[in-house]
MARBA-3410 file (N, C-alpha, C, O; in Angstrom, 1 decimal):
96
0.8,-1.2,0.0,0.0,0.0,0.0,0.9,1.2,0.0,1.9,1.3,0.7 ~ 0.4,2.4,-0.9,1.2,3.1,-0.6,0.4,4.3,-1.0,-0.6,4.1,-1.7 ~ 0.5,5.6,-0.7,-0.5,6.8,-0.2,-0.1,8.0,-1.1,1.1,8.1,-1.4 ~ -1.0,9.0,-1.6,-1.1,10.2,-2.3,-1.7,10.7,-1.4,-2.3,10.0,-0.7 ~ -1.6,12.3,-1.0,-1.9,13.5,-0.3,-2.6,14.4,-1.2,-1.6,14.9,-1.7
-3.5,14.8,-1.6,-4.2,15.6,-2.6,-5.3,16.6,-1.6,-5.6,16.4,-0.4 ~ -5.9,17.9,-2.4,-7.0,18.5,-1.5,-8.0,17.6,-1.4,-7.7,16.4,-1.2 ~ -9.5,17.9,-1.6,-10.8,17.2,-1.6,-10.8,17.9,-2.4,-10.7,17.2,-3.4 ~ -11.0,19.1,-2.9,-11.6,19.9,-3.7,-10.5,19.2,-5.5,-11.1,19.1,-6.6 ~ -9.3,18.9,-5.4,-8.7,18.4,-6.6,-9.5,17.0,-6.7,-9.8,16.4,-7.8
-9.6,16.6,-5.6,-9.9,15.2,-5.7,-11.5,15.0,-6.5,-11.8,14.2,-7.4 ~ -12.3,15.9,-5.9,-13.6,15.8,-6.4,-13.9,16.6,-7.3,-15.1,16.7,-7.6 ~ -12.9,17.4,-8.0,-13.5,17.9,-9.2,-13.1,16.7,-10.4,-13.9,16.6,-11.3 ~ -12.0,15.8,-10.4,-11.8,14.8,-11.2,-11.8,13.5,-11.2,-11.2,12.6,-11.9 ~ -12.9,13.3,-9.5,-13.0,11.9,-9.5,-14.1,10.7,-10.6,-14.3,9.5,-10.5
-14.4,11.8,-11.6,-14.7,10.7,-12.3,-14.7,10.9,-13.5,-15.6,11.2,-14.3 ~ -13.0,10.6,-14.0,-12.4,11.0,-15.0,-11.7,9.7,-14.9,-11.6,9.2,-13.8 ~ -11.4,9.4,-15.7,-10.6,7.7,-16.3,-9.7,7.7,-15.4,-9.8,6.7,-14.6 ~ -8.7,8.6,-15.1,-7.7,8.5,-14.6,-7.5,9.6,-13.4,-7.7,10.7,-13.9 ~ -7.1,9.6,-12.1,-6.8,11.1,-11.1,-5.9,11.3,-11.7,-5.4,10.3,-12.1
-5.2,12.8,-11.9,-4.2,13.7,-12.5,-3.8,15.0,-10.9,-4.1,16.2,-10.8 ~ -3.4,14.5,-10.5,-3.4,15.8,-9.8,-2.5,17.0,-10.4,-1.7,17.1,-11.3 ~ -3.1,18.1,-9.6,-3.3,19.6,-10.7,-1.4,20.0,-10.4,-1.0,20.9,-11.2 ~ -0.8,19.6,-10.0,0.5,19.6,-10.3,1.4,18.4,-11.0,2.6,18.5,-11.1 ~ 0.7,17.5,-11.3,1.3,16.2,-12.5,2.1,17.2,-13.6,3.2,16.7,-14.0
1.9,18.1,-14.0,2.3,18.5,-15.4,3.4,19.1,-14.7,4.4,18.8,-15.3 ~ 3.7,19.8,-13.7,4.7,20.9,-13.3,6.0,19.9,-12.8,7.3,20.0,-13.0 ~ 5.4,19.2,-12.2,6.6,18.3,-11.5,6.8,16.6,-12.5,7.7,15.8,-12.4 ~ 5.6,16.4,-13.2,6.2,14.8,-14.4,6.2,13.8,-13.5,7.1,12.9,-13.4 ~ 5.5,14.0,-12.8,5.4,12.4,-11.7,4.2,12.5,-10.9,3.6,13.6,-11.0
3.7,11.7,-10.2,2.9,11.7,-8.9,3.3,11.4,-7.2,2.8,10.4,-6.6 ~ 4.1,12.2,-6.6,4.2,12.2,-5.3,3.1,11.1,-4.2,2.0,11.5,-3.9 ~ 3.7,9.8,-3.9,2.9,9.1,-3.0,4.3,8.9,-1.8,5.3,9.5,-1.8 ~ 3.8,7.9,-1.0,4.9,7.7,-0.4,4.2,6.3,0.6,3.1,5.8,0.4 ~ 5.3,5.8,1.6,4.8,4.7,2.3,4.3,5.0,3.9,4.4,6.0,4.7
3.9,4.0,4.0,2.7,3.9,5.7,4.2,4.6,6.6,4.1,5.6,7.2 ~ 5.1,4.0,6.5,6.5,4.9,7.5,6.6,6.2,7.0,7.2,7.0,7.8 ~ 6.2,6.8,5.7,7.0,8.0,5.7,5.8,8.9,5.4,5.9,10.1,5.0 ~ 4.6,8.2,5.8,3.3,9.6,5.5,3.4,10.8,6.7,3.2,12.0,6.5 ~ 3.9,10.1,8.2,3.9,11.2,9.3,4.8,12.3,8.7,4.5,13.4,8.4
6.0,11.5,8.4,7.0,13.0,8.1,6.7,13.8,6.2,7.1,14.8,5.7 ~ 5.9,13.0,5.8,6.0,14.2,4.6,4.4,14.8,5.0,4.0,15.7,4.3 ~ 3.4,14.5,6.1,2.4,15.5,6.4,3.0,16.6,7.1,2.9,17.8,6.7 ~ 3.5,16.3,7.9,4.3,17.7,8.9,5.3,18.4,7.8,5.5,19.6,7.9 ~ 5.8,17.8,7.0,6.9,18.6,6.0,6.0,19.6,5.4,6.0,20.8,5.6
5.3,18.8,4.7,4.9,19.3,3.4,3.3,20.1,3.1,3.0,20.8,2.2 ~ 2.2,19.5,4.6,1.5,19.6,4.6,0.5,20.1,6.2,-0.6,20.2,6.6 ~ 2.1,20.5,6.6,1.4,21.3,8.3,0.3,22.7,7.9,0.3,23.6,7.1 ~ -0.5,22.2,9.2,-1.1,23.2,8.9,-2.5,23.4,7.6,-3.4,24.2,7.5 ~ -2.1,22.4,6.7,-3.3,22.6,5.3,-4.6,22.0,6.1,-4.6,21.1,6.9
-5.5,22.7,5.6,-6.6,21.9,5.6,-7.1,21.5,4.2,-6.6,21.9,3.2 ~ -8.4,20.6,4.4,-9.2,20.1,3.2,-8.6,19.2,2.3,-8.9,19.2,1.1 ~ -7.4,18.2,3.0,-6.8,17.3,2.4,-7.5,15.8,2.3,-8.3,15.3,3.1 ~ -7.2,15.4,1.6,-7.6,13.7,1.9,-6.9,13.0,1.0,-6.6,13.3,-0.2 ~ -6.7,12.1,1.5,-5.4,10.8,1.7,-5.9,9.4,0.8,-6.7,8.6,1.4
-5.5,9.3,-0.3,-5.8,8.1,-1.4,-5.1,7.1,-1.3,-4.2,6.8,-2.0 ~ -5.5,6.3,-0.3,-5.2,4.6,0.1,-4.7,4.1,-1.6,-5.7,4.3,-2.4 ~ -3.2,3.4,-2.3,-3.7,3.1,-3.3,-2.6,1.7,-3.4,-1.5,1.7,-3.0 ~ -3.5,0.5,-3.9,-2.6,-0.7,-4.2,-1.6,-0.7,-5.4,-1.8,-0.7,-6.6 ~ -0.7,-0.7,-4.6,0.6,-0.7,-5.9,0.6,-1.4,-6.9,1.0,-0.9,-7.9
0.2,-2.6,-6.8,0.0,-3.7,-7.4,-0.7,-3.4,-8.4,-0.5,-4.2,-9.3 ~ -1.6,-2.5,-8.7,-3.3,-2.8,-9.2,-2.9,-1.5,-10.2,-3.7,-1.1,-11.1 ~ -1.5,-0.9,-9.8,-1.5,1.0,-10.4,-0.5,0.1,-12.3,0.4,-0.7,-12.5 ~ -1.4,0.9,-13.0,-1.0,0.9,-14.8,0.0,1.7,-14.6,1.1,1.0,-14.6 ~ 0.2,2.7,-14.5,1.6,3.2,-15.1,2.8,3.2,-14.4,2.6,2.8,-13.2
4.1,3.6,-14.6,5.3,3.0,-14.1,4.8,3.6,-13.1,4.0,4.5,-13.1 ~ 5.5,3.0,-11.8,6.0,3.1,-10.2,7.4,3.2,-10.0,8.0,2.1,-10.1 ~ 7.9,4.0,-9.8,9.4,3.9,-9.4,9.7,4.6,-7.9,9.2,5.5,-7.1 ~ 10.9,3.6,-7.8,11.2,4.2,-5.7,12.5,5.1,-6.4,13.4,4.7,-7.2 ~ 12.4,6.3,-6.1,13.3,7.4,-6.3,14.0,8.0,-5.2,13.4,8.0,-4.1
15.4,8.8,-5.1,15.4,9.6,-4.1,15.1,10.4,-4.1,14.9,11.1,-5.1 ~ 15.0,10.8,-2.6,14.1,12.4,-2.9,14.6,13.0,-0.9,15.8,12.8,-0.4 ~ 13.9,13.6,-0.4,14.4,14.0,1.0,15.7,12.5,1.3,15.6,11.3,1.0 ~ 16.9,13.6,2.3,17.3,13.2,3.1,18.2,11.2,2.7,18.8,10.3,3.3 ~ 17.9,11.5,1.1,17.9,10.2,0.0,17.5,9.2,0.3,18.0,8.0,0.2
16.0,9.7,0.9,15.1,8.7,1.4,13.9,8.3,-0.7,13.3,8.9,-1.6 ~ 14.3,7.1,-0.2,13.7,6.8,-1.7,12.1,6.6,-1.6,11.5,5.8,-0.9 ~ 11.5,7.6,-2.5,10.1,8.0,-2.2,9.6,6.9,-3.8,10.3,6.7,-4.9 ~ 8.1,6.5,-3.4,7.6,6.3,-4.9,6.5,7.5,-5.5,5.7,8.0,-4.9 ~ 7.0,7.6,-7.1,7.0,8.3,-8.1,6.3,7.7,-9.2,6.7,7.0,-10.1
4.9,8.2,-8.8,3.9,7.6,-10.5,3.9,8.3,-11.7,3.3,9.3,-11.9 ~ 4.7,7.7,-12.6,4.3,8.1,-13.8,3.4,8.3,-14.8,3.5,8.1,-16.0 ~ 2.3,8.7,-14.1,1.0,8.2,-15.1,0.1,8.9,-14.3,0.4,9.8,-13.4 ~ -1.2,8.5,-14.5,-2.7,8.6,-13.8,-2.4,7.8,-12.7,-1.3,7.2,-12.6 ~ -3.6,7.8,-11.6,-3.7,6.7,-10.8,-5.1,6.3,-11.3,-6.1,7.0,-11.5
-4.8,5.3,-11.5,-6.3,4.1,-12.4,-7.1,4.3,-10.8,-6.5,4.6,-9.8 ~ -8.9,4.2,-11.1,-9.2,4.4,-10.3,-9.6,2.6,-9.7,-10.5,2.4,-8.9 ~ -9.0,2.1,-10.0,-9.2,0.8,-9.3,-8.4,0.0,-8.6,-8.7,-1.1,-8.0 ~ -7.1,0.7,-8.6,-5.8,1.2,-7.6,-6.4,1.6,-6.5,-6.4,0.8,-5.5 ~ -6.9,2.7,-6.5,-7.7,3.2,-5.3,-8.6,2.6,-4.0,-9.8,2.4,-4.1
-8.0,2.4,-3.2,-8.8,1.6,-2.3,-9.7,2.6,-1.3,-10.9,2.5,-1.2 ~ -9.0,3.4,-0.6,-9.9,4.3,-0.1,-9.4,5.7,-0.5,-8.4,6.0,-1.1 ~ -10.5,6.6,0.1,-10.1,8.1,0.4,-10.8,8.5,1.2,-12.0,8.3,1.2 ~ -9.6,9.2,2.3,-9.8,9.2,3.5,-9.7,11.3,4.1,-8.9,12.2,3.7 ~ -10.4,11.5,4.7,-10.3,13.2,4.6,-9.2,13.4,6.0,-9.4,12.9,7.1
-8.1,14.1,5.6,-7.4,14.6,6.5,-7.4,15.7,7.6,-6.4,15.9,8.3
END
């Protein structure tokens, strides 16, 4: 299992589109998830303080386009979706 951090409001303006895209896929060429150990520290990093977030449970297994473990903070290797997240990857979403 491994987790995406998105608003609700990104989330639900394209949840029923083939594919989620989140509204920075194009700026940065990847999709930012990460694992059950490293969700505490990239919410306090990256996302102290936000509200109206919610958290996309998604099976790695089940995700179509490439997955790669990258480095990223501290050369802690984060995974990096190349693609959409299919919405049958998706296991929950959960409001932060």
């Amino acid at each position: 299992m491994i987790y995406h951090i998105t608003t609700a409001q990104d989330w639900e303006s394209k949840r029923d589109e083939p594919g989620f895209i989140p509204v920075d896929y194009h700026k940065e060429g990847f999709i930012h998830c990460c694992s059950d150990t490293q969700l505490a520290g990239v919410l306090e990093r990256y996302f102290n303080s936000k509200t109206g977030l919610v958290l996309l449970h998604l099976n790695e297994l089940k995700l179509k386009a490439e997955l790669k473990y990258e480095k990223s903070t501290n050369d802690e290797k984060f995974p990096h979706l190349y693609g959409p997240i299919n919405h049958d990857a998706i296991i929950d979403v959960v409001p932060i």
